[in-house]
N, C-alpha and C positions, 0 to 999 in steps of 0.2 A: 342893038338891044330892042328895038322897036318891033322888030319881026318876030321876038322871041315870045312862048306862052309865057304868062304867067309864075306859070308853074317852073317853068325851064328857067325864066331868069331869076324865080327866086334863089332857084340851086347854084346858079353861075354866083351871082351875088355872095351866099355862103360860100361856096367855094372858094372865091377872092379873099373874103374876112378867112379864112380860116391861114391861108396861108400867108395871109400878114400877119397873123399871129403867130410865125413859128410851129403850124403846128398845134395851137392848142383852142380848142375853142370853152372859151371860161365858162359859157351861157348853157353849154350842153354836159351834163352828167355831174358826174364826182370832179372834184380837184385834187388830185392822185399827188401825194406827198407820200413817197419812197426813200427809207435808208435807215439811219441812227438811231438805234432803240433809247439811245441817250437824250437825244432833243424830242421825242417822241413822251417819251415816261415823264422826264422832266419838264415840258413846257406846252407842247401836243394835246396830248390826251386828256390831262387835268381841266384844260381847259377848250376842250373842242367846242363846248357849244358857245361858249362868249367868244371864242373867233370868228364860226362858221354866224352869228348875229351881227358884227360888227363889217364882217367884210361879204356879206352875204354869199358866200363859197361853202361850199357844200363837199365836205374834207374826209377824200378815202386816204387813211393810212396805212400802210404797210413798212413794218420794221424788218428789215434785211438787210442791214450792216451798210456805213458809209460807203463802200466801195460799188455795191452793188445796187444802190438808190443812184449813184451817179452813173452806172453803167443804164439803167432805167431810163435817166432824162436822159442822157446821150442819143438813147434809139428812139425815144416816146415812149416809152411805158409808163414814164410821170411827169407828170408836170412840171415838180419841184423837188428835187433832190434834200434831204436830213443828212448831215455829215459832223462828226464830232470829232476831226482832224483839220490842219487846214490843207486847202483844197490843192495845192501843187504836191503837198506829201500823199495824200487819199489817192490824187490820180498815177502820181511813181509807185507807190507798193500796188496797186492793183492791178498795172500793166510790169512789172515787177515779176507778179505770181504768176499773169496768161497774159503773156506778151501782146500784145495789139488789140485787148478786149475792150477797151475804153481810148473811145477821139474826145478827148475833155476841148478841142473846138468851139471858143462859143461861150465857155460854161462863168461863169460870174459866181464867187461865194459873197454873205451876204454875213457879215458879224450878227451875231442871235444874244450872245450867253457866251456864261463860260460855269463849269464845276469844277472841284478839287476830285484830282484823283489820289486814294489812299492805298495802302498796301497794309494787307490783314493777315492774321494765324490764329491759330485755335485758343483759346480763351486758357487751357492749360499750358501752352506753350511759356517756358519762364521767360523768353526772347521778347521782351516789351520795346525793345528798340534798335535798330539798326539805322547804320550808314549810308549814303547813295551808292557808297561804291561796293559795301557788303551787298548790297541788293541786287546793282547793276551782278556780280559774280555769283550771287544766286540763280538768275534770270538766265543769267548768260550758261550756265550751267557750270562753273570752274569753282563756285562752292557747293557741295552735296551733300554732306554730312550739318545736320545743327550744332554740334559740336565745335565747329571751326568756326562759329560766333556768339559763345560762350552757352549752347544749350545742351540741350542731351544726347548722348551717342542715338541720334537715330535718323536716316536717310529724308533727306530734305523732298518731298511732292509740291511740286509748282504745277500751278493750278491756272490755266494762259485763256485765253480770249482767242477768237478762230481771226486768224491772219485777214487781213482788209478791215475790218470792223474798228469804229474809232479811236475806242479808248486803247486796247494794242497799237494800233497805227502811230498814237500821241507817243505813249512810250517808246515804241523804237524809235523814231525820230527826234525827240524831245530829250529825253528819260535817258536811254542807252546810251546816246556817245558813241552812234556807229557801231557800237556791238549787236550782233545778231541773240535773238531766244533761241534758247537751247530747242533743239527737237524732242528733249527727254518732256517729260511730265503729262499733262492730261490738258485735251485741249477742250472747252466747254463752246455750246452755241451762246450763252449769253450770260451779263455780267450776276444775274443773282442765282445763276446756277454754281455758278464760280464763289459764290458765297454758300452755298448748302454742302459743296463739297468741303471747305473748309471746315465748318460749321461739325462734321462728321468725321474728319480726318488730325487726328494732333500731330501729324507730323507735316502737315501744308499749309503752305501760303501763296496769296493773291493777290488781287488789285480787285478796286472798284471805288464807287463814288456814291454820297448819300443816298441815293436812289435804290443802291444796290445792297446793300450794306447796311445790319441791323444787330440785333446785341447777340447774335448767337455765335458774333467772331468777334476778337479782341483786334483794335488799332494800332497798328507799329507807330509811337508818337515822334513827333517831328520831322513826318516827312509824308509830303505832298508835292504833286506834280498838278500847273493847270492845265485846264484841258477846252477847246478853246469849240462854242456852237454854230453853226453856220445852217443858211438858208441858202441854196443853187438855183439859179435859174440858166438856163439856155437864151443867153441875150440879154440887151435889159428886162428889168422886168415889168409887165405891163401893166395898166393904173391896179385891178385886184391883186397881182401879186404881191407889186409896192403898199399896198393897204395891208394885206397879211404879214409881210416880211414886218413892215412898222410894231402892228401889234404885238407880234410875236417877242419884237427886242424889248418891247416895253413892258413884257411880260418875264424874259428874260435877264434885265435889267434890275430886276427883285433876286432873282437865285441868292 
């Protein structure tokens, strides 16, 4: 080191810190937290600048669905992966759908939160309540008509969440019981778009959670799925991630 400039050892010096950090250096730019529009809307954004004060990180977000924030940290595209599945089910459906896309290697979820997820229909709909297993045979696509659970003769619109992303992930693993979603119905990018379609359509129904979810769709009562927040890191995570992860559950820990 002695022989080195200045300048050369400063870079060597970085160079070393950087890759004892995995890859991440905290001190340089944004803190890239990729994935879950779920923990994002619900705990993220709300509260971005009493994080980025309290752990002095400085928090780029991007919402791109669980699967694809952990396909992020996996290569470095983030820092910290957003997932609103838990994380052995998020990384099977997402190598599931493109085989080999995700080396979950390494990767650590971190309990955040957790929401209710509901299932909704159109405010005219007379169908105020259903069964898990009328639903599960909704989803599944083996009931199609409303009428086979006392509504009106008219062809059932399921209203689904794009494959990888949390809250579908929870439900087919959780919810379904190993049954698969039908390929029929209309698949949305995200959960309150999946509410405006209902919102517009009386003969469909959906899923979503208080975030998503507002009075221009009626609640099917007594029946809720949870749905479980997580915070990823690649490794442990190091003292600012451990400071964010903390706040974040202690913010989470309210929902």
């Amino acid at each position: 080191m002695k022989h080195l400039s200045t300048a050369v050892a400063a870079a060597w010096i970085g160079a070393v810190a950087l890759g004892a950090g995995a890859g991440t250096s905290l001190a340089a730019g944004d803190f890239r937290i990729h994935g879950s529009s779920t923990v994002a809307k619900k705990i993220v954004w709300p509260n971005k600048g009493a994080l980025e004060g309290r752990t002095g990180l400085s928090l780029a977000v991007i919402t791109n669905g669980s699967g694809n924030g952990l396909k992020d940290l996996a290569t470095g595209k983030a820092d910290m992966a957003m997932i609103s599945a838990p994380l052995e089910v998020a990384v099977e459906l997402t190598n599931r759908k493109a085989p080999g896309s995700l080396d979950a290697t390494g990767l650590q979820a971190h309990r955040v939160g957790s929401v209710k997820i509901f299932f909704v229909v159109h405010p005219s709909n007379p169908v105020k309540s259903l069964s898990e297993e009328q639903v599960r045979d909704i989803f599944a696509g083996e009931i199609t008509n409303w009428k086979e659970v006392g509504g009106p003769d008219s062809k059932i619109l399921v209203v689904n969440e794009r494959e990888g992303h949390g809250t579908r992930t929870v439900l087919e693993s959780v919810f379904m019981q190993g049954r698969a979603f039908s390929k029929n119905g209309r698949v949305m990018k995200a959960l309150a778009q999946q509410t405006q379609v209902v919102a517009q359509a009386p003969n469909a129904i959906t899923f979503g959670n208080a975030s998503s979810i507002d009075s221009s769709v009626a609640v099917l009562q007594g029946l809720e799925v949870l749905q479980p927040l997580s915070l990823v890191t690649r490794g442990a995570p190091e003292p600012e991630m451990a400071k964010l992860i903390a706040e974040v559950a202690a913010i989470g820990a309210r929902l």
